[in-house]
VOKEMAR-126158 format. One record per residue (C-alpha): x, y, z; residue number from 1. Coordinates in nm, 2 decimals. Example, Ala and Ser with C-alpha at 12.3 -4.5 7.8 and 13.67 -1.06 7.14 Angstrom:
2
r east->1.23, north->-0.45, up->0.78, romar->1
r east->1.37, north->-0.11, up->0.71, romar->2
This chain:
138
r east->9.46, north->3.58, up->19.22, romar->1
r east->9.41, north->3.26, up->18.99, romar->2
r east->9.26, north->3.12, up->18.70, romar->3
r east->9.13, north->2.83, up->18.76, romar->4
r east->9.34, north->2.59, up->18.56, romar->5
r east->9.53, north->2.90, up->18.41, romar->6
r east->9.77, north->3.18, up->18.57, romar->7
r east->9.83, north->3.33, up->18.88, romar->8
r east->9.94, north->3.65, up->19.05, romar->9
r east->10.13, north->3.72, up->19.37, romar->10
r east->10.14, north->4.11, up->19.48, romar->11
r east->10.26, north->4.18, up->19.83, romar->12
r east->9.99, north->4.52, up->19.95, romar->13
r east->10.02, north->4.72, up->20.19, romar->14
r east->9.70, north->4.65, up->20.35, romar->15
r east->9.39, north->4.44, up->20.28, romar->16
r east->9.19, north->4.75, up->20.24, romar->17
r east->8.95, north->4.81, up->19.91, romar->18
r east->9.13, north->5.09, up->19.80, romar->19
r east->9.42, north->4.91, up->19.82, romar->20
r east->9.27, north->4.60, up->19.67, romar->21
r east->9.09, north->4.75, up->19.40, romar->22
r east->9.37, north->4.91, up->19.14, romar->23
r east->9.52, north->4.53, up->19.21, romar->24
r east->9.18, north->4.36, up->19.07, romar->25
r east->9.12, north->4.60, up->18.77, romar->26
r east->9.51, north->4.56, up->18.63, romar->27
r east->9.48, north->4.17, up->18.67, romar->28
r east->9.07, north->4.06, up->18.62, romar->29
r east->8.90, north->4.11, up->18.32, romar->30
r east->8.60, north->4.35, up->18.41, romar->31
r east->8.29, north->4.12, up->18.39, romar->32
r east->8.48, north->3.82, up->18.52, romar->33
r east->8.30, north->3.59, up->18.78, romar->34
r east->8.52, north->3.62, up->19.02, romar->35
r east->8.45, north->3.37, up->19.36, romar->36
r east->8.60, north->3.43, up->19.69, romar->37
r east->8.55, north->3.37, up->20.05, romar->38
r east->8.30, north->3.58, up->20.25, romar->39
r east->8.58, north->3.86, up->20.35, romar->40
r east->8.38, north->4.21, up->20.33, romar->41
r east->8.71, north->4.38, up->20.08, romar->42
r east->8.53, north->4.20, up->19.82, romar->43
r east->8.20, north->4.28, up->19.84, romar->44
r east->8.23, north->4.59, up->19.61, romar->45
r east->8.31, north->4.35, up->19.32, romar->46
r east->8.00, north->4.41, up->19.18, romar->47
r east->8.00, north->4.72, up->19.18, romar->48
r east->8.37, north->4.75, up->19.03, romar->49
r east->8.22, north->4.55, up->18.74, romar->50
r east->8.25, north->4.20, up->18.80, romar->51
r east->8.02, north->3.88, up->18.92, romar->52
r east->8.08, north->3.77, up->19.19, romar->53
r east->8.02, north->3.43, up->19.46, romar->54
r east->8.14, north->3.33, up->19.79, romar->55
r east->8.14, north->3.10, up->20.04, romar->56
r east->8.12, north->3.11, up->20.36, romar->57
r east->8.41, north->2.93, up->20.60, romar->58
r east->8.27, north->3.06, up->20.86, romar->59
r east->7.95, north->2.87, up->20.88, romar->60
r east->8.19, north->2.51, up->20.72, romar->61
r east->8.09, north->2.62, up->20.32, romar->62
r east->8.40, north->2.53, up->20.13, romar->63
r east->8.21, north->2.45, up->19.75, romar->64
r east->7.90, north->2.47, up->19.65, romar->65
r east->7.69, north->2.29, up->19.36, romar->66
r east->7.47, north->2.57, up->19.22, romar->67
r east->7.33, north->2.40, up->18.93, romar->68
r east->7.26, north->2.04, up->19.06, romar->69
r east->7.53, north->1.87, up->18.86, romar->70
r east->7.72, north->1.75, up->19.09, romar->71
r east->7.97, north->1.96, up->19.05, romar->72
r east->8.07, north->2.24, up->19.28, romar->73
r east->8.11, north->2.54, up->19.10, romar->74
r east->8.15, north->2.77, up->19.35, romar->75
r east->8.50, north->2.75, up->19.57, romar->76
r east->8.85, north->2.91, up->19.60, romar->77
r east->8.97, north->2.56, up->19.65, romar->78
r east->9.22, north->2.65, up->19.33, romar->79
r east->9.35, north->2.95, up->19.52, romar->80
r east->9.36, north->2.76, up->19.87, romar->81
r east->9.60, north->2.47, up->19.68, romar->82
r east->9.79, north->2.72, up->19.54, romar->83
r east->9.88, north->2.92, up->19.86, romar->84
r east->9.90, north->2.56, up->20.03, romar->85
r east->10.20, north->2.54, up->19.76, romar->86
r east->10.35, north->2.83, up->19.85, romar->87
r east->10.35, north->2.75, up->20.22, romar->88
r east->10.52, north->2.41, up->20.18, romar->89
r east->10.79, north->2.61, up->19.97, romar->90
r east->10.86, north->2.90, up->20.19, romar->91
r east->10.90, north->2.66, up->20.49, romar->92
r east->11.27, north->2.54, up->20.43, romar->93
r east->11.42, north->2.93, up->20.39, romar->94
r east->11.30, north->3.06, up->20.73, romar->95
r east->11.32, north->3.41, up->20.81, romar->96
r east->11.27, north->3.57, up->20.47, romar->97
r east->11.33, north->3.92, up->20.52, romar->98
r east->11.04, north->4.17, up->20.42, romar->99
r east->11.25, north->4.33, up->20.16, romar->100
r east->11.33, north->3.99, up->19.94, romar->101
r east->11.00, north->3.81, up->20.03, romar->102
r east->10.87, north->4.01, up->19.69, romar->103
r east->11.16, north->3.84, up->19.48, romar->104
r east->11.08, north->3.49, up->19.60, romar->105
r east->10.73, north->3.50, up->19.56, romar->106
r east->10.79, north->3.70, up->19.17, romar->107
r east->11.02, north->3.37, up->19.10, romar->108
r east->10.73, north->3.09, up->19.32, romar->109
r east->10.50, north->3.30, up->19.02, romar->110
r east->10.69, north->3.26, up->18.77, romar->111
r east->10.75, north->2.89, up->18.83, romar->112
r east->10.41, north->2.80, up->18.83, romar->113
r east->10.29, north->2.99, up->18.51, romar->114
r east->10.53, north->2.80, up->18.28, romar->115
r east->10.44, north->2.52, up->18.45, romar->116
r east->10.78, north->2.36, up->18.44, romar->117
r east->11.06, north->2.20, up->18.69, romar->118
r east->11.35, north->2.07, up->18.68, romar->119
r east->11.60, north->2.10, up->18.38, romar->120
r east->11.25, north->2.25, up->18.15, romar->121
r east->11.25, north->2.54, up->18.41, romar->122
r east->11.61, north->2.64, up->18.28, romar->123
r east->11.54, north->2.67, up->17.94, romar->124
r east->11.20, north->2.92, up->18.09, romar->125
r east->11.47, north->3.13, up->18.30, romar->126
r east->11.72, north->3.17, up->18.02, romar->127
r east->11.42, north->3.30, up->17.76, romar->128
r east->11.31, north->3.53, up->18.04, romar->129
r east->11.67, north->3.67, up->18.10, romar->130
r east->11.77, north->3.69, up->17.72, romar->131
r east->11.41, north->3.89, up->17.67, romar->132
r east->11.48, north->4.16, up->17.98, romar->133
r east->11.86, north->4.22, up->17.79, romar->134
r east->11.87, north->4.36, up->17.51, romar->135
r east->12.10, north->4.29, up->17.19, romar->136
r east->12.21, north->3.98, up->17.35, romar->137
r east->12.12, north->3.67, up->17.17, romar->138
């Protein structure tokens, strides 16, 4: 899940399953949140979970759509899309990723974007985070 223009959050599930999905959703989106996704039926419940909800519809070639004759196409998941398009591109070099640490590199891929640094910045992000997780060390 993404903000557009804000943070995301990466959660391997057991299964794309509402039940599953749903305890994922409430812990991460704001109930009453517009939330837009593709046509895939797990998310049709939104509504009834609480929050708005638009799609589109890649299967008949919808990828954004201009509901309010601005222009500008409010409706996509083009911010998500980029994002996993990201992740792709990064995963490709360290083939085979076992299941057991493919959690771990998609926690630090997270991490990486929501500070929204690289390079030598990103250090200074990774020290803060350890110093905070230990205790009396300064």
């Amino acid at each position: 899940m993404i903000q557009r223009g804000g943070q995301v959050a990466i959660q391997m599930l057991e299964n794309v399953k509402q039940k599953t999905i749903r305890p994922v959703i409430s812990s991460t989106i704001a109930p009453g949140t517009l939330v837009y996704t593709d046509e895939y039926d797990i998310y049709y419940r939104l509504p009834e979970w609480g929050y708005g909800h638009k799609t589109v519809c890649h299967s008949h070639g919808e990828y954004a759509r201009d509901e309010d004759g601005d222009g500008f196409c409010e409706v996509h998941v083009n911010t998500m899309e980029g994002f996993w398009s990201l992740l792709r591109s990064w995963l490709r070099p360290h083939r085979g990723i076992s299941q057991e640490l493919l959690p771990d590199y998609l926690g630090f891929f997270e991490f990486v974007h929501n500070v929204r640094r690289r390079g030598k910045r990103l250090l200074g992000s990774l020290l803060q985070l350890f110093l905070i997780d230990q205790p009396g060390i300064q």
